[in-house]
N, C-alpha and C positions, 0 to 999 in steps of 0.2 A: 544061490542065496536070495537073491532077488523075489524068485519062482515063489519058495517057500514063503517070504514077508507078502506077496502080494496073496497066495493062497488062504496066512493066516487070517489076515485083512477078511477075508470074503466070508470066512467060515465066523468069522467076529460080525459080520456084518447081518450074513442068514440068521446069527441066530438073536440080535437086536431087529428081526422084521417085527412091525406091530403085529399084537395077537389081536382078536378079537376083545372089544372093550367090555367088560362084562357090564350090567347093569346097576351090581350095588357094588358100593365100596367096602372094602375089608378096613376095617376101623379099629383103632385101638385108643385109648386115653389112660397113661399110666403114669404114677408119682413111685416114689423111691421104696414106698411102704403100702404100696395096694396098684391093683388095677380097678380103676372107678370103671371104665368100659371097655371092650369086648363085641361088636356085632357087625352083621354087614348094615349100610347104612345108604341113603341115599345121595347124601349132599354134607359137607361141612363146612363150617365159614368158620379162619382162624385169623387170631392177632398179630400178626405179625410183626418184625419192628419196621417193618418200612409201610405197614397199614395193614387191615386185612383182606383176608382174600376168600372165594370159595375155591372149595378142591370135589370136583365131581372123579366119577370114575373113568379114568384114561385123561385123568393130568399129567403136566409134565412132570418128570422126577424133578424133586425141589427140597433143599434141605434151607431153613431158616430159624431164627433165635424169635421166642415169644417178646411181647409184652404182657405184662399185664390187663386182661380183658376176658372175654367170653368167648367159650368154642361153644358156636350153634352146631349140634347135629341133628340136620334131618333125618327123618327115618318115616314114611310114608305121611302122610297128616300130620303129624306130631315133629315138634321141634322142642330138643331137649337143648336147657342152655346148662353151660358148667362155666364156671369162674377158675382162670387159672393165672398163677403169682407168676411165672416165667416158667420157661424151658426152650424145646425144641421140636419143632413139625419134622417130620419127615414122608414126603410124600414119595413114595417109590415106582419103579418101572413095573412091578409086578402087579399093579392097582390095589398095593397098599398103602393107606397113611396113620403114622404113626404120632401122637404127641405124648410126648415127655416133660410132665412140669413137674415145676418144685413141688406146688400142693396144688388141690383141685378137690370143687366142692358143686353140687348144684346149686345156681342162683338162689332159687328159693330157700335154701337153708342159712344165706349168711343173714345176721341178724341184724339190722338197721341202726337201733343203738350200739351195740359193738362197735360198727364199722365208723358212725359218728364220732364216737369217743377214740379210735385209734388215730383217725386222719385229725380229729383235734391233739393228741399228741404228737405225735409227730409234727405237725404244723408246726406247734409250740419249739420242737427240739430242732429242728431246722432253722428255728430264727432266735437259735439262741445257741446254737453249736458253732467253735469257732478254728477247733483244729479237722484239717481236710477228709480224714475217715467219718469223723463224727457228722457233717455236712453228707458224703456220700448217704451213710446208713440211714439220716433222717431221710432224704431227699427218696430213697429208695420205697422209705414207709408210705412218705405223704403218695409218689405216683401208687401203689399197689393200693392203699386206699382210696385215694380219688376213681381208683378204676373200680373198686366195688360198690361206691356208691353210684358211680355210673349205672355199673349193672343191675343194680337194686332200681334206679328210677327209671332206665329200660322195662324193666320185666315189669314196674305197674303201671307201664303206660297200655 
């Protein structure tokens, strides 16, 4: 009995040896109703809710819940930013990483007045909401909008 659990062990253990790290990341960035991206990619840096982080190729497998903010992906020269409302990173053993957000847009398309006028709503409904859903759903407005404006005075700096 033993023989067997220690044999399983080992054939579990051969087959989690490191591969070889390849060089680019297999990347993905998808919402519920499209995939915005698709490619291998160099480098990405996401929000994480405990801060963010970069994920190069041969990170450790890591599954974590977004905040609202910006996933950089490198991709040689070029750093492409996307704005994303919340979801889920999932970096894998296979040197895949995967994110899953609500919505997801490139920086440069959110529109600076929108983004003004929503986070001045929501400001408004948070400090004037006084049963405890109504306090959540503002409070949830104001951070996704303070985080687009972030992103908007990032990208012209």
């Amino acid at each position: 009995m033993f023989r067997r659990a220690v044999s399983s062990i080992l054939r579990a253990a051969e087959s989690d040896a490191p591969k070889a790290i390849p060089e680019k990341l297999e990347f993905s960035l998808v919402c519920p109703h499209e995939t915005v991206m698709k490619k291998q990619v160099d480098m990405i840096t996401v929000p994480g809710v405990s801060g963010s982080f970069g994920v190069l190729p041969g990170h450790i497998p890591t599954v974590t819940s977004l905040q609202p903010g910006v996933v950089a992906v490198q991709d040689g020269s070029e750093t492409h930013n996307y704005f994303v409302s919340g979801g889920f990173a999932f970096i894998n053993k296979d040197f895949t990483a995967n994110i899953c957000a609500l919505e997801a847009c490139k920086v440069e398309d959110l529109d600076t007045q929108s983004v003004k006028e929503g986070l001045e709503e929501f400001t408004k409904l948070l400090g004037s909401a006084t049963e405890e859903k109504d306090v959540a759903v503002a409070q949830m407005g104001v951070d996704v909008y303070s985080a687009m404006q972030t992103a908007i005075d990032e990208q012209a700096k």
